[in-house]
C-alpha positions as CSV (number, residue, x, y, z in Angstrom):
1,X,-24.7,-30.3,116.3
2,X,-22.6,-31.9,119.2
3,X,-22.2,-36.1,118.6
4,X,-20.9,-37.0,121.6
5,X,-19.1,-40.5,122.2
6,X,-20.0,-43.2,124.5
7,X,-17.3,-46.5,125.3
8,X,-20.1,-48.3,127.3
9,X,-23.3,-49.1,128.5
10,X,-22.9,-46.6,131.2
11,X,-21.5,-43.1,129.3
12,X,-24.3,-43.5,126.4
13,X,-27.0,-43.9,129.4
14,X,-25.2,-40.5,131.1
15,X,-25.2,-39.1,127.4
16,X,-28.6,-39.7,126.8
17,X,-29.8,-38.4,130.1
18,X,-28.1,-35.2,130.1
19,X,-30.6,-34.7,126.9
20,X,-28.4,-35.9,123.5
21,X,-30.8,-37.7,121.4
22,X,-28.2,-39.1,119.3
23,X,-24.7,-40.8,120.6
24,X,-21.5,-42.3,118.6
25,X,-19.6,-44.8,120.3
26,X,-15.7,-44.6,120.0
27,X,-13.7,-47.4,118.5
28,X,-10.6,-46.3,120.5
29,X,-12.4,-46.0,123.9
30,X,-14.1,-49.1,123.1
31,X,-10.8,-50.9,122.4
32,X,-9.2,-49.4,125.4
33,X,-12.4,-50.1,128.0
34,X,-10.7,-53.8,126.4
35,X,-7.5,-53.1,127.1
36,X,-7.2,-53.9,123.3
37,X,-5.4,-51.6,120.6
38,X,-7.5,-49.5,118.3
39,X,-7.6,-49.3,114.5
40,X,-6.3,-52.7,114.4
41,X,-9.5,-54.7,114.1
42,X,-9.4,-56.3,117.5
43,X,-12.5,-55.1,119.1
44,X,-14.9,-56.1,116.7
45,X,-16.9,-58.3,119.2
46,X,-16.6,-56.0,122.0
47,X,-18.3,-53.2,119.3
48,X,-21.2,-55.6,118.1
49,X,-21.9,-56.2,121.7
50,X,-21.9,-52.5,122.6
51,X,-24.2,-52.1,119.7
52,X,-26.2,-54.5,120.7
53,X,-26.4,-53.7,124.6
54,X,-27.0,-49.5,123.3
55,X,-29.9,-50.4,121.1
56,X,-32.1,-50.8,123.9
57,X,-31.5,-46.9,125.3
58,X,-33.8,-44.4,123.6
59,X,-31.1,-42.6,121.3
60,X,-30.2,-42.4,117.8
61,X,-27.1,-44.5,117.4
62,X,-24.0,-44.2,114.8
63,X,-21.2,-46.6,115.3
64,X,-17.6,-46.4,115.1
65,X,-16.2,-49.3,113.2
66,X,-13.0,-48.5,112.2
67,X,-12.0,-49.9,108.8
68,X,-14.9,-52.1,108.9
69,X,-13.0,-54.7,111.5
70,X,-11.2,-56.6,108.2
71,X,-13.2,-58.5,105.4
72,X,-14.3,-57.7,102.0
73,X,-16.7,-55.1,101.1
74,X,-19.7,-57.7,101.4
75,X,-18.8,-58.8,105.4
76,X,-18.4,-54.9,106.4
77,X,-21.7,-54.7,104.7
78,X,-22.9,-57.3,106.5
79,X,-21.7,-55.8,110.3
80,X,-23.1,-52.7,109.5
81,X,-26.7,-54.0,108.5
82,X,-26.2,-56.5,111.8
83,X,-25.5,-53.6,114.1
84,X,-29.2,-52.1,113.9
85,X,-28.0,-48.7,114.2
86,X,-28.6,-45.3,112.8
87,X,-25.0,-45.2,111.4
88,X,-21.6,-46.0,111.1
89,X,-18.3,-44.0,110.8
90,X,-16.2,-45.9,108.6
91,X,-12.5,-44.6,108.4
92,X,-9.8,-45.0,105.7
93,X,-6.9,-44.5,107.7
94,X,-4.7,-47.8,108.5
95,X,-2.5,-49.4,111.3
96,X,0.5,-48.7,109.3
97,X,-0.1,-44.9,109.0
98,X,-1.4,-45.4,105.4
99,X,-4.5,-44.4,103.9
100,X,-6.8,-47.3,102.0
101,X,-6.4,-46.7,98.5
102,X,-9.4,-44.7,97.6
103,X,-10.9,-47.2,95.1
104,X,-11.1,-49.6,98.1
105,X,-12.9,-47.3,100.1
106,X,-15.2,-46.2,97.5
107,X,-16.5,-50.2,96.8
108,X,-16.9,-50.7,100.8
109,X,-18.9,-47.3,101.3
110,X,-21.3,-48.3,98.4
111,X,-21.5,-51.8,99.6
112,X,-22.6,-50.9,102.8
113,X,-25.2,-48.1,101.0
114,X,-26.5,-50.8,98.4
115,X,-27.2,-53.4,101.7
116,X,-28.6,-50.7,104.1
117,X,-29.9,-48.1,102.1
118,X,-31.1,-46.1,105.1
119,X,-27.8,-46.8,107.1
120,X,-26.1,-42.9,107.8
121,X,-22.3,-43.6,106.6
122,X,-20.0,-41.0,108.2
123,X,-17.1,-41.8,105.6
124,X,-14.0,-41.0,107.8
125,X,-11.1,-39.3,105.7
126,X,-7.6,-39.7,108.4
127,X,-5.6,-37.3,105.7
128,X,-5.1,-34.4,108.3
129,X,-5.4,-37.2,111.6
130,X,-2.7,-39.3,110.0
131,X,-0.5,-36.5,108.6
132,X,-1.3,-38.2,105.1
133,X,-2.5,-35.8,102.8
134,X,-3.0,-32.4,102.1
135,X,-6.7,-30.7,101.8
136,X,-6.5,-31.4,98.3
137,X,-6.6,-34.6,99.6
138,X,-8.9,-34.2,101.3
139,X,-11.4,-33.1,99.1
140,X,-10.4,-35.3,96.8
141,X,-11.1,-38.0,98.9
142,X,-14.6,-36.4,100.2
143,X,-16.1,-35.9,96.8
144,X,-15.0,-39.7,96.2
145,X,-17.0,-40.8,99.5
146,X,-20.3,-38.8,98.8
147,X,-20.2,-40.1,95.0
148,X,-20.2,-43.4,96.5
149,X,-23.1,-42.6,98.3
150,X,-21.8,-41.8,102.1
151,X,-24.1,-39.2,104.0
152,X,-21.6,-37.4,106.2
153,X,-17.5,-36.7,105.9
154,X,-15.9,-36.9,109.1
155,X,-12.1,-35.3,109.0
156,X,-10.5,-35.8,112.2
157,X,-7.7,-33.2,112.9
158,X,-9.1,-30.6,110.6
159,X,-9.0,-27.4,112.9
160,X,-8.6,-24.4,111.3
161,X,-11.4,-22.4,110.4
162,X,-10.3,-21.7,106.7
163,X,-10.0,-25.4,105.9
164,X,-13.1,-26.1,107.5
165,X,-15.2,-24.0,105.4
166,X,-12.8,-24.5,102.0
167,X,-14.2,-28.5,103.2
168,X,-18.0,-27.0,104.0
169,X,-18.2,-25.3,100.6
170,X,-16.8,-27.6,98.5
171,X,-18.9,-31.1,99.9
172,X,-22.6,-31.4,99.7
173,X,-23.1,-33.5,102.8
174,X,-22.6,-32.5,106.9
175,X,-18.8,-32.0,107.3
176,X,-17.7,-33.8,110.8
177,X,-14.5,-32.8,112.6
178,X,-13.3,-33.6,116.3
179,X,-13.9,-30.7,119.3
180,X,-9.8,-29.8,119.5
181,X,-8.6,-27.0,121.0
182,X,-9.2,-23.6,119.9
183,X,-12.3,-25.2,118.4
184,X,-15.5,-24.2,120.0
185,X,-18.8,-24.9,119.8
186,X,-21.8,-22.8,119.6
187,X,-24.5,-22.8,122.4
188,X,-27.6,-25.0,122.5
189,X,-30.4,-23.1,121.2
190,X,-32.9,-22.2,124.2
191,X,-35.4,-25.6,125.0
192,X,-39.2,-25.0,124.3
């Protein structure tokens, strides 16, 4: 399945009348519609607002909010149960280049779990984005999410095949990763 990403008001509405039934928005176009810097917690109201404004188009919404926008396991918890959407990608990769400790991460993706059950958490790994870990790491870090109860591992800058299915094989949950090139996507399936 194709997610595709929305900044505003206007790109979901094209989204979802070119036929996508779901739409993510983008915590770096968001930030940068802004003029704000990404990943560094800054466009947290702009995001709630977005949310907010998207809930009213007839999609299925998952929303980008980086490391949770600062705050303890209980506040992100809190945002993600405020946003009213379908889901949230939730990334572990920091300002600094770093990765969250993967404790950390664990006790905020089964925070948000425990106060929206429902909630789809797309538990963002940034090893291969951030040049910060190996696929061992990765995995490593995958198996950790989905124990802590996230739906979906998104691994931005994974684009080989091989390490793609290695990923695929070894996670029981939908493996993300973002369209780069040499990647391509299958064809839509004929509508009824």
């Amino acid at each position: 399945m194709l997610l595709p990403n929305a900044w505003d008001v206007a790109s979901a509405a094209a989204l979802a009348a070119a036929g996508f039934a779901a739409v993510g928005t983008t915590s770096l176009g968001v930030a940068a519609a802004h003029g704000l810097p990404d990943g560094r917690n800054a466009a947290r109201a702009e995001t709630l607002d977005l949310a907010r404004r998207l809930g009213k188009l007839d999609i299925l919404l998952t929303v980008d909010i980086e490391g949770g926008f600062g705050g303890g396991p209980q506040a992100v918890a809190g945002l993600a149960a405020e946003l009213g959407a379908a889901g949230v990608n939730i990334e572990d990769g920091r300002a600094d280049g770093t990765l969250t400790p993967v404790g950390e991460q664990v006790t905020l993706i089964a925070a948000i779990k425990a106060r929206v059950p429902d909630l789809f958490v797309n538990a963002r790994t940034d090893t291969h984005w951030l040049h910060a870990g190996d696929l061992d790491e990765t995995l490593r870090r995958a198996e950790a999410y989905r124990e802590a109860g996230a739906d979906g591992i998104f691994v931005p800058g994974l684009a080989d095949d091989d390490s793609i299915r290695t990923v695929v094989s070894r996670i029981d949950a939908p493996l993300n990763v973002l369209l780069m090139p040499g990647l391509t996507v299958p064809p839509s399936p004929p509508s009824a």
